[in-house]
PADO-719257 format. One record per residue (C-alpha): residue in three letters; y, x negated, z. Coordinates in Angstrom, 3 decimals. Layout:
residues N
PT    aa          Y          X          Z
PT   ALA          Y          X          Z
...
end
This chain:
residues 219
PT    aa          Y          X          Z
PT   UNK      0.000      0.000      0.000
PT   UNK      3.539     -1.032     -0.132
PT   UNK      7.043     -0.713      1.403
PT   UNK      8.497      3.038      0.464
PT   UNK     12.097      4.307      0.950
PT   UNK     12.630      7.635      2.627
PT   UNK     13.545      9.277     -0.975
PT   UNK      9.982      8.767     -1.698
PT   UNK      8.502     10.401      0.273
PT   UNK      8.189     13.613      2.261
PT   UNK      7.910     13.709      6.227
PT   UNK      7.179     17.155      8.214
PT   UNK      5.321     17.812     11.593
PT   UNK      2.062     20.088     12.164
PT   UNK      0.624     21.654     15.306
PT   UNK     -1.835     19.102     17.041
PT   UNK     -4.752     21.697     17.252
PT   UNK     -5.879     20.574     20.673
PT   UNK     -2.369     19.689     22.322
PT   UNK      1.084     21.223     22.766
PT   UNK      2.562     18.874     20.684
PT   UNK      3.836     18.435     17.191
PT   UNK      2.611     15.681     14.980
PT   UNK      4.699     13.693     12.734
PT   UNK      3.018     13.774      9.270
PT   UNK      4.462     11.749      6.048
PT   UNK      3.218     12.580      2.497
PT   UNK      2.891     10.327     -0.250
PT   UNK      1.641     11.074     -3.735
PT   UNK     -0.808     13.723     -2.310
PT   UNK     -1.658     11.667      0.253
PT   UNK     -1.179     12.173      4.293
PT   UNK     -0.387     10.059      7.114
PT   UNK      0.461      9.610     10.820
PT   UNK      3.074      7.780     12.973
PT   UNK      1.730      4.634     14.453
PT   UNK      4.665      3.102     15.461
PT   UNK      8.341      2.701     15.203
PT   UNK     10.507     -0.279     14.966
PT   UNK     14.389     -0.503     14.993
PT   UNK     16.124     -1.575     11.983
PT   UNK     16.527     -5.258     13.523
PT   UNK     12.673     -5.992     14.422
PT   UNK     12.174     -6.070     10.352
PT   UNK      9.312     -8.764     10.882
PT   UNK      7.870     -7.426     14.039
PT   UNK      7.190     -3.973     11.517
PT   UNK      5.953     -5.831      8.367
PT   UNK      3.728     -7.770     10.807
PT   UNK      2.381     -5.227     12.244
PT   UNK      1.627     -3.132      8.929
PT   UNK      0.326     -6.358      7.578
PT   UNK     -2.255     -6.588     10.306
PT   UNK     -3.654     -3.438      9.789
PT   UNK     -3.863     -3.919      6.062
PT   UNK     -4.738     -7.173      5.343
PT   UNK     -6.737     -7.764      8.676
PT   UNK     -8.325     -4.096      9.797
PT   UNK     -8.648     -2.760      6.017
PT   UNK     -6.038      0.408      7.373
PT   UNK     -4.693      2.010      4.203
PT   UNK     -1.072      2.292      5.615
PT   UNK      2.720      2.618      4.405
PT   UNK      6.030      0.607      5.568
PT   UNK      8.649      3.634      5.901
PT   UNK     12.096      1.572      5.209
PT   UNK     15.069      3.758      6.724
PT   UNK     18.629      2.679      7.227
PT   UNK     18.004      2.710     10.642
PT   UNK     14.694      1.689     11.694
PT   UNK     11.093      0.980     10.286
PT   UNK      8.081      2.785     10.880
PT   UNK      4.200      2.352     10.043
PT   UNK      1.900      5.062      9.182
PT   UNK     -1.672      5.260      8.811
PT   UNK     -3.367      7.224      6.021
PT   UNK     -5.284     10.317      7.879
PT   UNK     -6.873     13.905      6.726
PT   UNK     -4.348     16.694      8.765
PT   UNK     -8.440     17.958      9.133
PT   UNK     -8.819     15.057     11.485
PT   UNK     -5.240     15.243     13.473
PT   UNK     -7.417     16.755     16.741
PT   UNK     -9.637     13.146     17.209
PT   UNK     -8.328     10.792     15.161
PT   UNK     -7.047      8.934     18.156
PT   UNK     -9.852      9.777     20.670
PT   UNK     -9.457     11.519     23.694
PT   UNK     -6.397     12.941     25.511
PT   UNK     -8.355     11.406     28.867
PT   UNK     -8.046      7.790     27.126
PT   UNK     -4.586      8.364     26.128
PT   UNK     -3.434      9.363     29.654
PT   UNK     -5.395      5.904     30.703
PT   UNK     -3.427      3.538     28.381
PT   UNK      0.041      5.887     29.560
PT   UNK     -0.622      4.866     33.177
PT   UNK     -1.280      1.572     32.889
PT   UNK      2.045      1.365     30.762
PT   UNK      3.961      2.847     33.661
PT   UNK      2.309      0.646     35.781
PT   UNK      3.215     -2.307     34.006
PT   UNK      6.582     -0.939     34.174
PT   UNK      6.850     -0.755     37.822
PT   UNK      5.267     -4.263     38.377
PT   UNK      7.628     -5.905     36.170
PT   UNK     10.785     -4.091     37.608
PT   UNK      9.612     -5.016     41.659
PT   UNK      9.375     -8.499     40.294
PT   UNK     12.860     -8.416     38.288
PT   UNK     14.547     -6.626     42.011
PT   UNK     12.816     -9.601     44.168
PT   UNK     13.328    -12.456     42.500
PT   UNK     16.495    -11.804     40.242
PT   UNK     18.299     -9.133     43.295
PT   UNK     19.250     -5.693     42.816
PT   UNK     21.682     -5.783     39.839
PT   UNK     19.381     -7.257     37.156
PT   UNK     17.087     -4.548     38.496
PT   UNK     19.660     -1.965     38.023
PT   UNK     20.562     -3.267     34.458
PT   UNK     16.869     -3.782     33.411
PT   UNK     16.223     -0.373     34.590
PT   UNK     19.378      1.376     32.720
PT   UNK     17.995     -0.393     29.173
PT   UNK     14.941      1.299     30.422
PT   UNK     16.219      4.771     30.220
PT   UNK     18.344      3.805     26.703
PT   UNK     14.655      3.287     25.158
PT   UNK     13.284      6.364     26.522
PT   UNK     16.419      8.188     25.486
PT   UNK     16.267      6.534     21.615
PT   UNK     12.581      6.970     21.493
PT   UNK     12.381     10.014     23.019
PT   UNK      9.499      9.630     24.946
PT   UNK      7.699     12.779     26.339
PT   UNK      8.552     13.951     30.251
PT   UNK     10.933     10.211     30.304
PT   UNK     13.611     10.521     28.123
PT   UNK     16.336     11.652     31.619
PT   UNK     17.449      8.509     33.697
PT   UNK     16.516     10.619     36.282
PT   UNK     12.165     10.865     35.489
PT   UNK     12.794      6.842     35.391
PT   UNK     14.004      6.766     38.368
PT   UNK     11.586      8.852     40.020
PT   UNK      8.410      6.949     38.172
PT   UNK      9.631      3.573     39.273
PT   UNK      9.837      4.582     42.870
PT   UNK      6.203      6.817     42.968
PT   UNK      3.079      6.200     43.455
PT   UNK      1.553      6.927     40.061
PT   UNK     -2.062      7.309     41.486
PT   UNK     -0.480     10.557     42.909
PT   UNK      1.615     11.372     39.194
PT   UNK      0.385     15.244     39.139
PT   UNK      1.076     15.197     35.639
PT   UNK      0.499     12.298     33.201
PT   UNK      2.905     12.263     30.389
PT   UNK      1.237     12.981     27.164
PT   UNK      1.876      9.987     24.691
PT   UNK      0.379      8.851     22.180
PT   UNK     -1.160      5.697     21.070
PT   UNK      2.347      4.598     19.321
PT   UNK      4.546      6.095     22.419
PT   UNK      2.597      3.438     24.148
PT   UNK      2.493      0.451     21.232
PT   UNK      6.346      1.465     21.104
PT   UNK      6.801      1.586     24.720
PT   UNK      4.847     -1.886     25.618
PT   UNK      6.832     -3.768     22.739
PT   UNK     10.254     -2.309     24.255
PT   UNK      8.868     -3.330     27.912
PT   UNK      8.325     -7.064     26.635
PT   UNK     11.741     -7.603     25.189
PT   UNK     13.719     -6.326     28.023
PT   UNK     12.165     -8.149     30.829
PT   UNK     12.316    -11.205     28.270
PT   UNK     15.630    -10.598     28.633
PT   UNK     15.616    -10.599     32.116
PT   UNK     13.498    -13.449     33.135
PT   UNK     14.724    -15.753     30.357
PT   UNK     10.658    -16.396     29.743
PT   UNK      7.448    -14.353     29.023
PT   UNK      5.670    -15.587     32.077
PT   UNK      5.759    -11.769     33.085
PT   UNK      3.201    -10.811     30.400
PT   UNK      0.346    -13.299     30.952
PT   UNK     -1.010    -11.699     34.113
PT   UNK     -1.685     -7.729     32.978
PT   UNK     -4.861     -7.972     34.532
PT   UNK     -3.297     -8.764     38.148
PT   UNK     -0.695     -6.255     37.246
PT   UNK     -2.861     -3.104     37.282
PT   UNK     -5.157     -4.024     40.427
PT   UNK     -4.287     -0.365     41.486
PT   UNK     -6.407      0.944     38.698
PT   UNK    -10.151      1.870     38.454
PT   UNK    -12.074     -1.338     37.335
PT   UNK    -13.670      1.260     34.256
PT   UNK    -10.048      2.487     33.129
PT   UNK     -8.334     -1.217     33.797
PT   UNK    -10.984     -2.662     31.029
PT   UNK    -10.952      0.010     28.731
PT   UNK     -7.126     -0.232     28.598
PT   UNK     -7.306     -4.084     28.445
PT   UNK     -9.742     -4.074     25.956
PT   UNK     -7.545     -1.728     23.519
PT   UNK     -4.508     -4.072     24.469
PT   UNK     -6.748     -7.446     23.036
PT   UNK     -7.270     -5.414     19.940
PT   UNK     -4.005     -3.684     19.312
PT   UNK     -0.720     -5.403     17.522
PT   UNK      0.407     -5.976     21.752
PT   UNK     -2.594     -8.610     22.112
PT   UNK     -0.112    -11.379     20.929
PT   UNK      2.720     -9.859     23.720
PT   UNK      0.947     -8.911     26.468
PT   UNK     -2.723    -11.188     27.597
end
């Protein structure tokens, strides 16, 4: 596949058939596919990277969506199989809630060792992601606020993302507490990070992170 322009093609949203949720569907020449993951319009390499990988590497028959304002990759699917094409909602929630906890980690480590400001800053670029990306029950400063505080073992509801809410989400995590520490020392102890997690559901989500585009971000 190749790089298209938003003139080519033609991008709508169905009903996911098992969740409350709409899914973003692009069509191309007769063709159908689904979001994997956005990128802004700066982290041009980070996208053709990523829709490399799955192309070249993983035999994915994806497009490069080129917009004036960001890039986004999309990964050929039948709208038949929208309702397990990305396994089950159990997993999902999983990967979510190690995400958040990786949040919290990295923001009680930014408040101890870099004081109370940086933590404050780090955690208002926080809410600007979830506010661009529009993440699902975090896009208020307020939900932030609340989820960096909790104890997410207790979280009565787990927001429902999906696998490129948390690709997105993970890559946005890495470059603002790059930008914090100065370093990526943060991201090489994930393992450590999520001790508050099931051993089962702490290796499945590991496991997806060594396959997925984060392996080279977060190990």
């Amino acid at each position: 596949m190749f790089i298209l322009k938003r003139q080519d093609v033609e991008i709508s949203t169905i009903q996911h058939p098992k969740r409350e949720q709409q899914v973003p569907i692009l069509y191309y020449q007769g063709q159908t596919f689904r979001l994997i993951s956005v990128f802004k319009a700066s982290q041009e390499e980070e996208a053709k990277a990523l829709w490399r990988d799955l192309t070249d590497n993983r035999g994915k028959a994806c497009v490069l969506l080129e917009e004036p304002d960001r890039y986004s990759v999309w990964g050929k699917v039948r709208v038949d199989q929208i309702g397990s094409d990305t396994g089950s909602s159990s997993k999902m929630s999983i990967f979510t809630l190690a995400s958040l906890l990786l949040l919290q980690s990295v923001f009680i480590d930014i408040e101890d060792f870099l004081g109370s400001k940086q933590a404050t800053l780090f955690q208002k670029s926080v809410a600007e992601v979830m506010q661009q990306w529009q993440f699902p029950l975090m896009s208020s400063p307020e939900a932030l606020k609340n989820l960096l505080t909790m104890d997410l073992q207790e979280l009565a509801q787990v927001p429902s993302w999906q696998e490129h809410h948390v690709i997105t989400f993970l890559q946005e995590l890495h470059r603002l507490a790059k930008a914090s520490f100065g370093n990526t020392n943060f991201a090489h102890q994930v393992g450590e990070r999520l001790q508050e997690m099931p051993e089962g559901e702490r290796s499945l989500f590991i496991s997806w992170l060594n396959q997925s585009p984060l392996s080279k971000l977060w190990h």
